[in-house]
GULUM-902600 format. One record per residue: x, y, z of N, C-alpha, C in turn. Coordinates in pm, whole numbers, plus 32768, in hexadecimal, padded with zeros to 4 digits. Each point is the difference from the previous one (the first is absolute). Layout:
BEGIN
XYZXYZXYZ/...
//
This chain:
BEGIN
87F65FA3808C805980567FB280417FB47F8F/7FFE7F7E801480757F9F7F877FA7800F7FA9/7F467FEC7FE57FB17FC57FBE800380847FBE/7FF7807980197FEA806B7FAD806680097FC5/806D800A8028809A7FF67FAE80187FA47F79/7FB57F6680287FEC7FB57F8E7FC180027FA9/7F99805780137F73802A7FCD804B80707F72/804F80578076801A80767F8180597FA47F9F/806F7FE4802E80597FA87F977FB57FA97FA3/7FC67FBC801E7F827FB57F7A7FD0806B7FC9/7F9E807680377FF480387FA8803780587FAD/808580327FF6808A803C7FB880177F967FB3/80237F6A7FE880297FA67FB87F8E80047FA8/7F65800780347F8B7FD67FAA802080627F7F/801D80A7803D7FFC80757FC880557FED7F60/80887FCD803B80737FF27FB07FE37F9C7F86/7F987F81801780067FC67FB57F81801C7F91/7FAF806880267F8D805B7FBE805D80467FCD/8069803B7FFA8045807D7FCA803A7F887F6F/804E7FBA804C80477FB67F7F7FAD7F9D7FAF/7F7D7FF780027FC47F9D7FD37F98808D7F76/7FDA809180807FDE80427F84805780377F6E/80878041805C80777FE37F90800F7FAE7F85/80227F8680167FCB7FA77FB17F997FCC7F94/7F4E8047802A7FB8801D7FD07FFA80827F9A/803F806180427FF980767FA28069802A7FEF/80687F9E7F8C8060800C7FB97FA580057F61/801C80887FC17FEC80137FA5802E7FB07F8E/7FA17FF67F9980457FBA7F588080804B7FD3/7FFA8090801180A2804A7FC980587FA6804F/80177FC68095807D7FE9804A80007F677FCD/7F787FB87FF680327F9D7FBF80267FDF7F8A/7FCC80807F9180647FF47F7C80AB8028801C/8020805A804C805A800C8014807C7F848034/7F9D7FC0806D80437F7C803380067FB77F7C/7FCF7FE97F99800B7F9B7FB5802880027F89/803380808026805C803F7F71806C80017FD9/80417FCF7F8280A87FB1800D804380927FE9/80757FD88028805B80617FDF805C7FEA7F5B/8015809B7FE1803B7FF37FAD805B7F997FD3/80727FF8806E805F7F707FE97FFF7F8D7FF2/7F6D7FF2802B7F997F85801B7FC97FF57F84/7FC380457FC17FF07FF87F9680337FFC7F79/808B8046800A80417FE77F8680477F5A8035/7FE77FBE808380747FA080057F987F7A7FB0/7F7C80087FFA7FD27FB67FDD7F89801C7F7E/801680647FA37FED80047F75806E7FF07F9A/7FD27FA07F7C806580287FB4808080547FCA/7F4F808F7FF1806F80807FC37FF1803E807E/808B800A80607FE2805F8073801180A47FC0/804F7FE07F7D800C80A37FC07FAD80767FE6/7F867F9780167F84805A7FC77FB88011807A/80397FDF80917FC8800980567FEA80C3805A/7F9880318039801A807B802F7FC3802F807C/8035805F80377FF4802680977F367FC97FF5/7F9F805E7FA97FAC7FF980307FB17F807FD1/80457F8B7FBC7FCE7F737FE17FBF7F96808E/8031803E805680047FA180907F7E804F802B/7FAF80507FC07F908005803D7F687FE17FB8/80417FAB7F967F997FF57FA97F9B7F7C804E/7FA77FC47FA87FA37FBA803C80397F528007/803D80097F9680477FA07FC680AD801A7FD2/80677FE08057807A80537FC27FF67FBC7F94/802D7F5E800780537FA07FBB7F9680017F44/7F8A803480317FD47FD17F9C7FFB80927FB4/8011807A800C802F80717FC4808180397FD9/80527F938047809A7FC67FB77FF97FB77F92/7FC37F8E7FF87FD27FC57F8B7FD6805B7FA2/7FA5805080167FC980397F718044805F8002/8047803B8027807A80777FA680947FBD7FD9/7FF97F7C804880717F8D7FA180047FDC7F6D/7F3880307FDA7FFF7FD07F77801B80367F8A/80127FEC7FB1806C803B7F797F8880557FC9/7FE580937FE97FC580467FB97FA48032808C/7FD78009806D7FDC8058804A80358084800B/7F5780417FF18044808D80217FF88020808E/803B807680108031801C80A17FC18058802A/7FC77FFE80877F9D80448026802880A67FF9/7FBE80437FED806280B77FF0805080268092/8047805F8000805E801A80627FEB80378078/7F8280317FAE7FC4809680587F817FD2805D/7FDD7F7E7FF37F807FA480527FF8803E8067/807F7FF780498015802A8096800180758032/8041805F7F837FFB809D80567FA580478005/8021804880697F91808180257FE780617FA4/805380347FAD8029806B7FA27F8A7FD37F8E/7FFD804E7FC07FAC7FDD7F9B80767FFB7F7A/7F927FBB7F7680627FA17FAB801280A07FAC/80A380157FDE804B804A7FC17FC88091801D/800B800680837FDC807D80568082804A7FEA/80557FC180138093804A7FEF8036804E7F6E/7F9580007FAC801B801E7F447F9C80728010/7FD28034808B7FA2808A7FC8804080757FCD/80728010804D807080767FC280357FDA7FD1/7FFF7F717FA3807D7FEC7F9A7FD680427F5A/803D80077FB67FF480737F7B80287F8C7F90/7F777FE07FE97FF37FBC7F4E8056800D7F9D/80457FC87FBD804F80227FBA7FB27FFA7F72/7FE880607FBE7FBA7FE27F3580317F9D7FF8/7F747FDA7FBE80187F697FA6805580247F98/80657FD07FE3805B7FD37F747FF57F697FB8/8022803E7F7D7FD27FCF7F9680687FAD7FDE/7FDD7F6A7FE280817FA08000805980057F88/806C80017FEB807B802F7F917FC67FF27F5B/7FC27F7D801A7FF47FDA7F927F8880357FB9/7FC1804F80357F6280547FDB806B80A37FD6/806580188066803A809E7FE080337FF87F7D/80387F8F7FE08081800C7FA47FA47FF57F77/7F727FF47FD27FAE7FF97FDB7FE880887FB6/8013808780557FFD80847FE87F7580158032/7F8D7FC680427F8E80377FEF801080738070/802A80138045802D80328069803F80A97FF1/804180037F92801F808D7FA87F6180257FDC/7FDA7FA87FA77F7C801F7FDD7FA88038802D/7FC97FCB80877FBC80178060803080AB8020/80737FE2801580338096801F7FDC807A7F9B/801A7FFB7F8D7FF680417F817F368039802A/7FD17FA27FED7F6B7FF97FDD7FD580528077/801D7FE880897FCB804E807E8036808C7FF9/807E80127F9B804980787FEF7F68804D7F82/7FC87FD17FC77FBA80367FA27F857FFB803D/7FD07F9380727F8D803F80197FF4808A8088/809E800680248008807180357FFD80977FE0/80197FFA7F76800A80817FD57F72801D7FA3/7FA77FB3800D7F7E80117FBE7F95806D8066/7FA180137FB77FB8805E804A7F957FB38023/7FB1802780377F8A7FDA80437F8B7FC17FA2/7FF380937F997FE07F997F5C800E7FA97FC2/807E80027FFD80467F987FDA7FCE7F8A8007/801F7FE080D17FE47F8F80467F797FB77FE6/7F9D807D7FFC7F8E7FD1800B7FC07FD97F73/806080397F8B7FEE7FAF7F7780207F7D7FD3/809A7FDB804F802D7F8080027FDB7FA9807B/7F88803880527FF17F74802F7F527FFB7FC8/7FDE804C7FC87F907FBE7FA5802B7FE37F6B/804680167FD380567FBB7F8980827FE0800B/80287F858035807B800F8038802A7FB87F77/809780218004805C7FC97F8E80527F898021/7FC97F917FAB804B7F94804780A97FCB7F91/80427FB1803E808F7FF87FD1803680328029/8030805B805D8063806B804180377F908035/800C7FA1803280687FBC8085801E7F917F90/7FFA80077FAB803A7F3B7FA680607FEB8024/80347F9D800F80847FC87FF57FF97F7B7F93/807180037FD280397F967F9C7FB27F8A8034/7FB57FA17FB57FE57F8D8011809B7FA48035/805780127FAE80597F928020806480248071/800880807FE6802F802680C07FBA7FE88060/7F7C7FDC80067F977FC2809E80157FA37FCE/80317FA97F9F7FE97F477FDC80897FF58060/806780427FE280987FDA8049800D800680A3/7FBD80B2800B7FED7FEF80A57FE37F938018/7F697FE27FE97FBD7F9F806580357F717FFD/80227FF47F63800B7F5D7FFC80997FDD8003/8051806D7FE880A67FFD801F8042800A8066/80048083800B80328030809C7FA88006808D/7F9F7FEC7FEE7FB87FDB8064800C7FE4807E/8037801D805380347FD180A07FA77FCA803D/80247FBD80617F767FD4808B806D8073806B/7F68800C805380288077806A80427F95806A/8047803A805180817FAC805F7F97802680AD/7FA280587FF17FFA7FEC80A67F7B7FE28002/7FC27F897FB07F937FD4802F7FEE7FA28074/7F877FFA8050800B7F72805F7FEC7F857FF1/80397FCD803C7FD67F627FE87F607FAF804E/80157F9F7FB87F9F7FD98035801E7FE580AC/7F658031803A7FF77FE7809880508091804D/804980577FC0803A809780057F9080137FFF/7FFF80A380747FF4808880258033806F8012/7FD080647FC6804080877FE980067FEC80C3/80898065803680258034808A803280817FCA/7FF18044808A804B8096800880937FD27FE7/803F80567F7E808080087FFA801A7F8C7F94/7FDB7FAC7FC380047FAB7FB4802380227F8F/7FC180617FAA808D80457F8A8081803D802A/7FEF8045809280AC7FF4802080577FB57FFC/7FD47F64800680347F98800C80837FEC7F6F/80817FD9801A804E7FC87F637FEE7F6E8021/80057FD67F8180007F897FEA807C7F958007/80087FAB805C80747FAA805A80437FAE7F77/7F9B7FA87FC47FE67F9B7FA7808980147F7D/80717F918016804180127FB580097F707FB1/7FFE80507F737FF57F477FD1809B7FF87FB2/800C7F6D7FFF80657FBE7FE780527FF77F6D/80778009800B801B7FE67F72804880A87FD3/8013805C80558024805C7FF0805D80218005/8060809A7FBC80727FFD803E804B801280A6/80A27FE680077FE67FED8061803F80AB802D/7FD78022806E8017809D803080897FE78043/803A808A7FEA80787FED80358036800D8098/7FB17FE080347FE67FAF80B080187F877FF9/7FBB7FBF7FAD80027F847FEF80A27F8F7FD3/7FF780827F9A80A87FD17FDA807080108064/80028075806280377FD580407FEA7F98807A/7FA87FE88004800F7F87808B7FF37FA87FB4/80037FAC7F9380497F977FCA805B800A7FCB/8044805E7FFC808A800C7FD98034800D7F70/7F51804A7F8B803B7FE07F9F802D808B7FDA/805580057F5C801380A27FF87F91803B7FDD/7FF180AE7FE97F9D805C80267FE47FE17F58/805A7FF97FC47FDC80487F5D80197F637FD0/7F937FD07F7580397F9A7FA67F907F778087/7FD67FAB7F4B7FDA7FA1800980577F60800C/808C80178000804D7F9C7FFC80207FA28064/7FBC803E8073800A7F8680787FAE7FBD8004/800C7F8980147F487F8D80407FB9804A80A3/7F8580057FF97FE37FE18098804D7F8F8048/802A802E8075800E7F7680677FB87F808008/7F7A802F7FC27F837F8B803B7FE37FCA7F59/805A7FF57FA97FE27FE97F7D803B7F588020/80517FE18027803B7FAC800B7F987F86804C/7FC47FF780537FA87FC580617F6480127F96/7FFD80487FC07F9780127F927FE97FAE7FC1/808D7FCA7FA380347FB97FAD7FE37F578027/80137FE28087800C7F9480257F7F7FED804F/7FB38050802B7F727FF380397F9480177FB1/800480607FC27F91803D7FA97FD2808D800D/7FA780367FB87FD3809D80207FA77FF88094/7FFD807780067FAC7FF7807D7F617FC17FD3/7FF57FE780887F907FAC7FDE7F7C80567FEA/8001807E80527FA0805C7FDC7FF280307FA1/806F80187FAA7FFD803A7F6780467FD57FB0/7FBD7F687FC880367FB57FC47FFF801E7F68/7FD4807F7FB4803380387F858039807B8007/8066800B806C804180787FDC80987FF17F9A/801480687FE2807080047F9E80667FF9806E/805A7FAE7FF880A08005803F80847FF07FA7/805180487FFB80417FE67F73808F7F888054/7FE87FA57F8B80677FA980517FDB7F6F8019/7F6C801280417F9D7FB27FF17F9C7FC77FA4/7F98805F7FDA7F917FF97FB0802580677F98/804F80577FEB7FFC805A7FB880B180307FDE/803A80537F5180607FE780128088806B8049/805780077FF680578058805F7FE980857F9B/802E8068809E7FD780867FB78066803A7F96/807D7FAE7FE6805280567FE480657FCF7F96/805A7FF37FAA80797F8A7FEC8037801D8073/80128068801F806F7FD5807B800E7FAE8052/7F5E7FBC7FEC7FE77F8A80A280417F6D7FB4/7FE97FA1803C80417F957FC47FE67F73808D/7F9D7FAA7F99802D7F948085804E7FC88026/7FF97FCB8078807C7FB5804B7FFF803F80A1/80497F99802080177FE280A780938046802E/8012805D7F86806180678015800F8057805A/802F807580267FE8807F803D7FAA80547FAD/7F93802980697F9E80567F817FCD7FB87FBF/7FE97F847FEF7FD37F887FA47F6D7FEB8014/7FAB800E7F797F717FCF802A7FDD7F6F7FF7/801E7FC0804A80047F8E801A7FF07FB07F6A/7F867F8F7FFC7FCE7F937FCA7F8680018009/7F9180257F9B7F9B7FEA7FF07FA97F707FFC/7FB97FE280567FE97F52800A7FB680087F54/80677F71800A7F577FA57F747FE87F9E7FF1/7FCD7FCB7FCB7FA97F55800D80637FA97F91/7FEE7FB9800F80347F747F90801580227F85/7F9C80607FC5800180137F608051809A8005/8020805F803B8033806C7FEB7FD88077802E/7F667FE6801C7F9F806280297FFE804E8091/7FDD807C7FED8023802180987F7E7FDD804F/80667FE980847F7B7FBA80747F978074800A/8014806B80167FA1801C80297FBA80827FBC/80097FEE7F787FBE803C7F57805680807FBC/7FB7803F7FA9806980807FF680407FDE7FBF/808280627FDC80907FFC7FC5805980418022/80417F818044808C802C804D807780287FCF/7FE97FA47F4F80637FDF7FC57FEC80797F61/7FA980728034801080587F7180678053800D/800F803B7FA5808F8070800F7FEE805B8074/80638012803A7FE2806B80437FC9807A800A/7FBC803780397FB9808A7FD67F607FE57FD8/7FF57F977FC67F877FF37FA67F517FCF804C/8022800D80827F847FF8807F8000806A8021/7FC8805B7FBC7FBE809A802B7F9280007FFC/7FBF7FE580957F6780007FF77FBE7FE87FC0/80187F9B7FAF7F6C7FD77F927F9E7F7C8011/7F6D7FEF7FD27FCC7FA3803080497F907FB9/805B7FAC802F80317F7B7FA27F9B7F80801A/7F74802080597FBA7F767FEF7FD57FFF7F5F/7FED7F697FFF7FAE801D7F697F887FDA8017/7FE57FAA807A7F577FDB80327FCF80698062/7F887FDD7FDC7FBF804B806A7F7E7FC28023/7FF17FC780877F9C7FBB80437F538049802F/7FA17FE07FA07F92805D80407FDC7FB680A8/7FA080737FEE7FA37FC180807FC77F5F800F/7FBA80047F8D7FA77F5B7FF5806E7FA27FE1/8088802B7FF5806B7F747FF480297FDA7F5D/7FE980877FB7803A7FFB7F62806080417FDA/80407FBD7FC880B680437FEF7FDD80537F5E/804E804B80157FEE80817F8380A180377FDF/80147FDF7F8E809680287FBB7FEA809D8017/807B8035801E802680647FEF805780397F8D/7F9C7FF87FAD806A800F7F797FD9807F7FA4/806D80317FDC7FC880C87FC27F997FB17F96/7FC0805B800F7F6D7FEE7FB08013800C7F6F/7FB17FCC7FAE803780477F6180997FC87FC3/80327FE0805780777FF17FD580277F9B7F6C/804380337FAC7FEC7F977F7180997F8C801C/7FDC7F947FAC808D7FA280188058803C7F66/807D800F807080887FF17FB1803D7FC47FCE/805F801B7F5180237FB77FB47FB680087FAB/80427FA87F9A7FA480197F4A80007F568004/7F62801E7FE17FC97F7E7FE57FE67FE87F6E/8041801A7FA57FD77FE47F72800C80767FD6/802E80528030804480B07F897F69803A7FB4/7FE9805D80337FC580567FC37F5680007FC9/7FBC80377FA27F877FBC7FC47FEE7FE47F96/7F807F9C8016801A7FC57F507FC880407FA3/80287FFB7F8E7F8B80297F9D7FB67FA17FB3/7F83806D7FD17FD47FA17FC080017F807FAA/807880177FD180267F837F8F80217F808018/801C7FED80A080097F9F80727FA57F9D801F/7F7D80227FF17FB97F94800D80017F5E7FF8/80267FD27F8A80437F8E7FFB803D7FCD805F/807E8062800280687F99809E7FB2802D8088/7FA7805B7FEE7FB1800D80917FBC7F608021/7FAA80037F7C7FC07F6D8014804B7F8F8027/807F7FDC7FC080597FA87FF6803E7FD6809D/8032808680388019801D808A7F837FC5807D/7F5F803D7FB87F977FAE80537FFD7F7B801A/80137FD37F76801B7F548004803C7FF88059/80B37FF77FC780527FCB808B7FC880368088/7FDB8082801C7FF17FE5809B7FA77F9A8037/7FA77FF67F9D7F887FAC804180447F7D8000/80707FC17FA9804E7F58800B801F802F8088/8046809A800480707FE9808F7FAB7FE7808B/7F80803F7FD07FBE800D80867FCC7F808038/7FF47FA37FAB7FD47F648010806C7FCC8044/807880027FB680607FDB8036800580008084/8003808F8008803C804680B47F9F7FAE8064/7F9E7FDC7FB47F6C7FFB805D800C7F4B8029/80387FDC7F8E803D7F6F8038808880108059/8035801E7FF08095801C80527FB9802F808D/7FB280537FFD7FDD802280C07FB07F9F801A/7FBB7FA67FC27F947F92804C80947FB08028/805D7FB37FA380427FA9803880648031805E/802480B38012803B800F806A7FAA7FEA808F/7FA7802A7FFE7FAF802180827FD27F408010/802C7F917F9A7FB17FB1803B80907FA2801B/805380357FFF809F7FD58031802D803A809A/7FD580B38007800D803E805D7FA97FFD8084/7F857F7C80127FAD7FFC8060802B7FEC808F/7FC78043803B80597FB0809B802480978079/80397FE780408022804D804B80B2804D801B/801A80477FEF80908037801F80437FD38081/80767FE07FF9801E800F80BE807680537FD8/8024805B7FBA807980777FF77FA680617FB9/804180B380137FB680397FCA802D801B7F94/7FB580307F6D80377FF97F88807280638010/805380167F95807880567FFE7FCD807B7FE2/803B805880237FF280957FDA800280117F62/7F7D80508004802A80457F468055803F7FEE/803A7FCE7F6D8087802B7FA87FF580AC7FEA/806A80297FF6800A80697FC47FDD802E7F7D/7FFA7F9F7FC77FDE800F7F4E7F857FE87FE3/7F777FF4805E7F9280287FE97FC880AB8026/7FA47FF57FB2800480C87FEE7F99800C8024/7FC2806E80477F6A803B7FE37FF87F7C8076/7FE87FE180697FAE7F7A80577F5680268026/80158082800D7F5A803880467FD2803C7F7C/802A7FF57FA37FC2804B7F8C7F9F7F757FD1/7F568022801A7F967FAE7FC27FB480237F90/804280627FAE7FCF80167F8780077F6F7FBA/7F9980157F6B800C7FA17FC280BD80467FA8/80397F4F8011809A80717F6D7FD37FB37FA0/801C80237FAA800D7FDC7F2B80187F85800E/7FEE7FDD7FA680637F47800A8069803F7F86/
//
């Protein structure tokens, strides 16, 4: 009786270890991707950008290395809709098209009356009519002014505001969308004024943060914006610098007078109303280009009026001397430039006030 008893027990242990040994064997690839799959927290704790990390990233083939490539600057993003069941902008079947409209600067044009006028005349035509003018049709009915389409297009011209960007996709609801994007340099709303405490009406107070401006610099993100106080000058007479009450502080400047950080701090008041005051302008390939009104003639009388004919003589006379003076001059800059060789260790002084015209490269008169 013991030997059969031992008999079964070996064979129940044999059984058990066939059960857990096939187990083992037929564990599927899904349970072992699953076993070997990080978790979200796990994964943002050990990528760079955990920001860009997402629920369904932890099941990719590779997390760390599909973190990497949406880390990189100009990737586009995979669409939204990859995952759903729904089909793409299933939800816009009962939505109602709105007519295309015609952008301001094409209406204000008038072709648009026109259009109207002309469909008004081919409405009241007869059938004869129709079928005379579209085998002899009459052309010129729609002209518009040459120089009214030169102004639209090349004047007023807008760019449209809800295009996408690069690596954007149209989604359901996406022209519902307003636009968040507020840029800088604006006025301030009167929310604003009150939680810094300034008054509702009138430019006569400083910002709070003008002061720390002054002594740090502009922000670093928008390092040509206009700040008056700073880079640009006060809005008002009423303002006035100083470390007064209401006082716009002290505009920093360098050794020679100049403000630290460009602009004019120091013009009359009022006189920084939005205008471009660079006078350079940097292309693409790294060439600086004056910004100077085009055409523009130099001011002052250089010798009164024109000559007449009877002049000739002192015209000639006048040729002479320039040509002594021009020898002259031409010795005077060799021995400056061969006096002036070398290197600076200060920077030259600021130009005088009593030179005129600086960006003007016309040839002037002598």
């Amino acid at each position: 009786g013991n030997n059969t008893e031992n008999d079964s027990e070996n064979d129940r242990s044999n059984e058990d270890s066939d059960d857990d040994s096939q187990t083992n064997k037929t564990m599927s690839k899904r349970k072992l991707r699953e076993l070997m799959r990080p978790s979200v927290a796990e994964l943002k704790r050990r990528v760079a950008r955990p920001d860009l990390v997402e629920a369904h990233d932890v099941s990719a083939a590779d997390p760390d290395f599909l973190i990497a490539l949406k880390s990189i600057p100009g990737t586009a993003k995979v669409p939204r809709h990859w995952g759903r069941k729904r089909k793409y902008l299933q939800g816009k079947r009962g939505f109602e098209k709105p007519p295309f409209k015609l952008p301001d600067f094409i209406v204000k044009t008038g072709i648009t009356e026109i259009r109207d006028t002309v469909a008004e005349d081919e409405a009241k035509q007869s059938a004869k009519q129709k079928n005379r003018a579209r085998v002899n049709p009459k052309m010129g009915n729609m002209d518009v002014d040459y120089g009214v389409l030169y102004d639209a297009f090349f004047k007023y011209q807008t760019k449209p505001t809800d295009l996408t960007k690069f690596g954007d996709l149209y989604y359901e609801g996406k022209e519902l969308e307003t636009s968040t994007d507020i840029k800088p340099g604006g006025p301030y709303s009167k929310a604003l004024r009150e939680a810094l405490g300034m008054p509702l009406e009138g430019n006569n107070v400083p910002p709070p943060w003008l002061l720390n401006m002054q002594r740090y610099g502009p922000p670093p993100s928008y390092p040509h914006l206009s700040i008056p106080g700073l880079n640009a000058p006060l809005p008002n007479d009423q303002c006035q610098y100083g470390y007064h009450q209401n006082g716009w502080g002290k505009p920093p400047v360098d050794h020679y007078g100049r403000p630290l950080y460009g602009g004019n701090p120091f013009d009359p008041p009022g006189s920084g109303k939005r205008e471009d005051n660079l006078k350079e302008l940097v292309t693409s390939d790294g060439k600086t280009v004056l910004k100077a009104a085009w055409g523009s003639l130099p001011t002052g009388d250089f010798g009164g009026g024109l000559r007449q004919d009877g002049d000739e003589e002192e015209s000639e006379e006048e040729s002479s001397s320039e040509d002594d003076g021009m020898e002259e001059s031409d010795e005077e800059e060799e021995a400056g430039t061969s006096a002036t060789d070398g290197m600076e260790s200060v920077l030259p002084p600021p130009p005088s006030a009593a030179t005129t015209a600086p960006d003007d490269l016309r040839k002037q008169p002598a």
